[in-house]
Structures are given as C-alpha cells and as structure tokens.
N, C-alpha and C positions, 0 to 999 in steps of 0.2 A: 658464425653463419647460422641463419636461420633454417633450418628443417624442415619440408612437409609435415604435418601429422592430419589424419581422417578424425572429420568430427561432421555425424551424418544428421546429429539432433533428433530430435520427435518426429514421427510419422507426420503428416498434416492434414491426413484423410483422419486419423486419430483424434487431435487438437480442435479439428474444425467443428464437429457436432456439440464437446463438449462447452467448447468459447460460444457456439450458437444459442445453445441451451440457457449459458448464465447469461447472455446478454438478454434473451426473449422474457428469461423471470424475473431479473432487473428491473427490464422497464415494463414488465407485469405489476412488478409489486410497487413502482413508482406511481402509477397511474393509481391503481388500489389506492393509493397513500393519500394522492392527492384530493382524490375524491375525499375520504374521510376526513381530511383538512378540511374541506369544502362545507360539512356539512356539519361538522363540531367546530369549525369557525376560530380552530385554534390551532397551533405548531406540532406537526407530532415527529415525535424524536425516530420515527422508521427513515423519515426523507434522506436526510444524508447520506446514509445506508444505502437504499437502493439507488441514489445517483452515483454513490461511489461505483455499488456493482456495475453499472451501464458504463461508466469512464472504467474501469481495471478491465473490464470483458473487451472493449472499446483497443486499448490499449495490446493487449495482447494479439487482438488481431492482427496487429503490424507483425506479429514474430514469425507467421505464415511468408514461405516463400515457394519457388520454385527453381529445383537444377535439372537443366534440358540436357539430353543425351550428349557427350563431347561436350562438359563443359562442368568448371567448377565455381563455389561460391567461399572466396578466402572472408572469413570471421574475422571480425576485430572489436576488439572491447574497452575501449579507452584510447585506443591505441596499440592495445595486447595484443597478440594474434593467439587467436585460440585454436586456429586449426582450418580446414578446408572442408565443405561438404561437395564431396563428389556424385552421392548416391542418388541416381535420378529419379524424381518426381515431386509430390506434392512434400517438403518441410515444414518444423515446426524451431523456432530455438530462440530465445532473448530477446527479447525486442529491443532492446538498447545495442544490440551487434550490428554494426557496420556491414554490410553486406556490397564485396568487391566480385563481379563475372571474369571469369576467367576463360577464354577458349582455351580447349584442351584438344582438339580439334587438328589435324596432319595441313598443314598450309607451304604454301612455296611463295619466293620470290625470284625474280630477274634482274641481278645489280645491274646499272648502266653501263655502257660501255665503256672501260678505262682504259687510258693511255699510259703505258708504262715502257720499259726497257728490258727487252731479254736478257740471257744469261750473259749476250754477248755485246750488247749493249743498241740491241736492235732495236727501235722504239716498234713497238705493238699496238694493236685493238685488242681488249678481250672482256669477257662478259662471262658471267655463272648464275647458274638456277641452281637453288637450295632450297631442299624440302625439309621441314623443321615441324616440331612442335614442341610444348612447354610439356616437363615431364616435373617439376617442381614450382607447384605453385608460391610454395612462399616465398623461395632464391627469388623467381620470375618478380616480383612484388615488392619485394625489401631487399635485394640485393641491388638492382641495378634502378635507375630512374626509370628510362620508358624501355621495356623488355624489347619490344619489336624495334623503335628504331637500334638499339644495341646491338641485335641481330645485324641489320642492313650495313652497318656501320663497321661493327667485328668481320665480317666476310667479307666486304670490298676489301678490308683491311687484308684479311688473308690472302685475297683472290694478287692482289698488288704483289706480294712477300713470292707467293709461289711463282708468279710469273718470271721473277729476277732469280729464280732458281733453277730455270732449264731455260735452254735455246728453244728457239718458233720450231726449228725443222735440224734435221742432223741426216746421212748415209750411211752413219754408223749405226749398226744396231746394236751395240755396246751401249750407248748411249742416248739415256732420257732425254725425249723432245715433246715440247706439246703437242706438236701436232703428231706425230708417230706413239707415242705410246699415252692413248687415252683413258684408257683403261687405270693404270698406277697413275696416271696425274691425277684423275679424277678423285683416287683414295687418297691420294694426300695430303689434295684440297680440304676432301671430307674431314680426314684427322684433324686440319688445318685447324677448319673454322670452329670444330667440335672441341680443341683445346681452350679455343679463345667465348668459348660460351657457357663452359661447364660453371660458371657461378653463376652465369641466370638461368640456371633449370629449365634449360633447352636441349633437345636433342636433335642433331642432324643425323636425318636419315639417309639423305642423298645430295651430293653435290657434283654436279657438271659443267663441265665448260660449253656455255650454248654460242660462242661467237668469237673468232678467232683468225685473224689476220694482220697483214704487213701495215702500218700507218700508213696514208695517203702518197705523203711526201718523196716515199721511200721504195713503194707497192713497185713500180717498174723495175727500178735498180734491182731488188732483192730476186724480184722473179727472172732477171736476167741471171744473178747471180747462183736461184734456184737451179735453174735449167742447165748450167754449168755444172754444178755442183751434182745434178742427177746424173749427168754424160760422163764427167772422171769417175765418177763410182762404177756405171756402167763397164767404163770403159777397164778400171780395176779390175774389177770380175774376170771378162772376159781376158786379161793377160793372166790372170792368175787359173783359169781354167786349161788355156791354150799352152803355156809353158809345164801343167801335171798330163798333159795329152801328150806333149812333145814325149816328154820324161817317159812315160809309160811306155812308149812305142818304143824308144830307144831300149828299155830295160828288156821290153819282150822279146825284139830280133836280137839282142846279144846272148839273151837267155835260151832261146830256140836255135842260136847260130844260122841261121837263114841267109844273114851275109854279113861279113866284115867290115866294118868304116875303120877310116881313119880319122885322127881330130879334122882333118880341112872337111873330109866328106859329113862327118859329123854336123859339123858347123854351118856347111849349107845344108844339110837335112833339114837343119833348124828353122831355121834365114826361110826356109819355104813352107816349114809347116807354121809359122807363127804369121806368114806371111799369109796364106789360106785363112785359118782361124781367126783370127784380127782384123781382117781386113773388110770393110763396111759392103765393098761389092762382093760378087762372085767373080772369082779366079779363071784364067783361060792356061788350060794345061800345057805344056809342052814338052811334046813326044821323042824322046831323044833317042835316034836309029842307033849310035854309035855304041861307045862302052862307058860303065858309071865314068870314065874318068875325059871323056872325051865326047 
C-alpha cells in the first residue's frame, strides 16, 4: 500500500521574483544581441544563450502552483509519487510533476433509497447520510479507481448488510431494532462503512439513517401487525405490574395480620384485584352488607 507522505516544495512567492528576473535579463540580453547582430552583419555566439535563458526561465514558470485551504496537490514524476503538498498558498516544485487536486475538504452524501429485508425477513425502505472525507491522499489515488464513487458504492453496501442484521421494530428492549435504538445502529453503520473504506483513505465521520420504513406492498399489514404488537406488550406490562400489586397486598395483610383468608378467599381476592387493574374500563364496586363469606 501506498502511504501518504508531505512534500510542501518551494515557497512560490520565493521562485516567482527570481524566474521574473532571469526571464526579464534573458530577453534583455536577447534584444542587446540582436541589435549587435544587426549592425556587425554577422552571427554572434551570445544568441543561443540568451534564447536558452528565456525558454529554461519560460519553462520553470510551469513549476508555480497553487494549494487552497482543504485541499491537496498529489505529485507524480513519471508515474512516481513523490508525495502530497498540503501547505496552502502560492508553490514552487518540478515542472515535469504531474499535479493531481485533491479535496481534503468534510463532504456528505444521501444513498438512495434501498429495498431490502429485515432481520426477519420484512422487506424495508432505508436510506443513510454519511459524512466523510479523504484523510489519505495517496490510498485515495492509487488504491482504489474513482475514491468517491467507492465511497457511495461501499456504504449502500454496508447500509444493505446492516439492515439484514436487526428487525424494523421490536417491544423488547432487550433487543436491537432500527427503529428503537438509533443511536447504536447509527455507530455500527459507522464502523460499518469505516471498515470497508480504510484502504481509500477515507474517514467517516458520521453515519445516519435519514429514511426508514415498511415497503409499500407491506406498509398496512405491518402497521396492523405494529399496533398488535404495541397492545400485547402493553397489555404484558400491565399483568405483570397488577399480579406484584396483587402479591404485595397479600404479603402485607398476612404480614400485619389485619385478616385471615383462606385459599378460596384468597383466590377471589385475586379474581378481583387483577380484575380492577387489567381491566380497560373502570370498575363498579360492590358493597357487600353481609360477612367476607356471605
């Protein structure tokens, strides 16, 4: 694998006055020359001379560039890679170097919307925004063909993978669901795609799920199936609250001796307190003149 390494070259505020300089006395001394040709009517051996100076000064001025703030310029010398100049403003370096722009620059995208299957074999909608940028320019450039589409390409890939790893929705809170716990899907997205990009010297920053739903075909079914599925959990809770209320009350009158039951009265204790607590309306008491047992 190819490396990063910082290569900043010559200042170019440096380079620029002195290439100014020889090109100005160049074609100073060209002109000089010619004149004197002109008037001795003969060849004089300075010509070549100062036309070299004006084409080598000429020449050099191609080796003047510029790198803008977020942003680098990968070097190449044959094909060689020499290195990256990050350092922003006016350079100076080779004129024979290839000079590739780089943004270095925090950028996002929005994959499309993909249809896939849940953990449980639900078909889905889902979409992700990732915010990236290149932290190695030479990976970015000689590792992979086109870096950006790789990116887009690697993350739908992962967005796909993750999504067959959890169910849409769950009542468990035991258990990972896209839509209930976004927060850890969102990181494991992140790691996701961050594994599948570390050899183009990318870094993800942030990865989110922006879009997230039942497929078309499906969308009623499921929300009926939702809405069920919120009511028996519901409906859990509340037996399992109303059966450690029953219990507690029982434990406290036996504990305080307040009154005696037997299993039958026990058992309608029950039968009425779970009947209260459970029960979707309010309850209509019934006032009994007689004795607990009558």
């Amino acid at each position: 694998m190819i490396r990063e390494r910082e290569r900043s070259g010559i200042s170019g505020w440096a380079m620029t006055p002195v290439l100014v300089v020889t090109a100005a006395a160049s074609f100073y001394g060209l002109v000089m020359t010619i004149e004197r040709m002109e008037d001795a009517g003969r060849f004089d051996m300075a010509f070549p001379f100062w036309a070299f100076g004006i084409a080598l000064s000429l020449f050099l001025l191609r080796g003047l560039f510029v790198v803008n703030p977020g942003e680098g310029k990968v070097l190449q010398l044959f094909g060689s890679y020499l290195g990256t100049a990050k350092s922003p403003g006016l350079r100076w370096d080779n004129p024979l170097l290839r000079r590739t722009r780089l943004s270095l620059r925090v950028r996002n995208f929005e994959s499309q919307k993909l249809k896939v299957n849940d953990n449980e074999g639900n078909p889905i909608e889902i979409a992700a925004v990732v915010v990236w940028r290149v932290v190695d320019t030479a990976e970015a450039s000689f590792e992979v063909d086109n870096y950006e589409n790789y990116v887009h390409v690697q993350s739908e890939s992962a967005l796909r993978n993750l999504a067959t790893s959890y169910t849409y929705d769950t009542h468990d809170d035991a258990t990972m669901s896209l839509r209930g716990h976004t927060t850890a899907v969102a990181d494991h997205l992140k790691r996701e795609i961050q594994d599948r990009l570390i050899r183009a010297g990318v870094e993800v920053i942030e990865a989110r799920i922006s879009h997230l739903a039942y497929a078309p075909e499906i969308a009623a079914a499921m929300l009926q199936r939702q809405q069920a599925g919120a009511i028996i959990a519901a409906r859990q809770r509340i037996v399992e609250g109303a059966v450690g209320m029953v219990e507690m009350a029982l434990e406290m009158l036996s504990k305080r001796e307040i009154v005696h039951l037997d299993d039958e009265r026990k058992a309608a204790m029950v039968s009425n307190l779970l009947v209260v607590l459970c029960g979707e309306r309010s309850t209509q008491p019934v006032i009994n003149a007689g004795t607990i047992y009558q």
